[in-house]
C-alpha positions as CSV (number, residue, x, y, z in Angstrom):
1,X,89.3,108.1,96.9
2,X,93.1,108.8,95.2
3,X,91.9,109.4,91.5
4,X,94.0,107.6,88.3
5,X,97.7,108.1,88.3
6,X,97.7,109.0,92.0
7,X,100.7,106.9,93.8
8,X,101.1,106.7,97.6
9,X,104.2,104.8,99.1
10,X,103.8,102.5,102.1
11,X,106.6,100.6,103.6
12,X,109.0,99.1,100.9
13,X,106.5,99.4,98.4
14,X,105.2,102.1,95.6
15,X,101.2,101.7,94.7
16,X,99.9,103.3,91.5
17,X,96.1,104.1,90.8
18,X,96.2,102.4,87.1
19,X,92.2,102.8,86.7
20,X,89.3,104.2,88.3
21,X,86.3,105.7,88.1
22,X,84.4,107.7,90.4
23,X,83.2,105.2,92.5
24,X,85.8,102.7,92.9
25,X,89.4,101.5,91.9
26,X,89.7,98.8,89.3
27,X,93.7,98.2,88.9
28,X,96.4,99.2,91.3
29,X,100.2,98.3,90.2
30,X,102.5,97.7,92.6
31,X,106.4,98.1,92.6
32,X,109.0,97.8,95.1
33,X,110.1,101.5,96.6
34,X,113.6,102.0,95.3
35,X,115.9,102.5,98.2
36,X,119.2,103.4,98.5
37,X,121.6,101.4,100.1
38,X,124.2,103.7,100.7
């Protein structure tokens, strides 16, 4: 289980462990990966 803080990108998007404990995940934030367009 990825422990608080953790972040693990899949696809276009970014998702960050916000709050945990040791048997589950309570929040998870997600962002849009920044890409560059170049």
């Amino acid at each position: 289980l990825p422990r608080r803080g953790e972040t693990l990108q899949f696809g276009n998007f970014v998702f960050r462990v916000v709050n945990a404990d040791r048997r589950r995940i309570d929040t998870v934030q997600v962002q849009r990966a920044i890409t560059d367009s170049t």
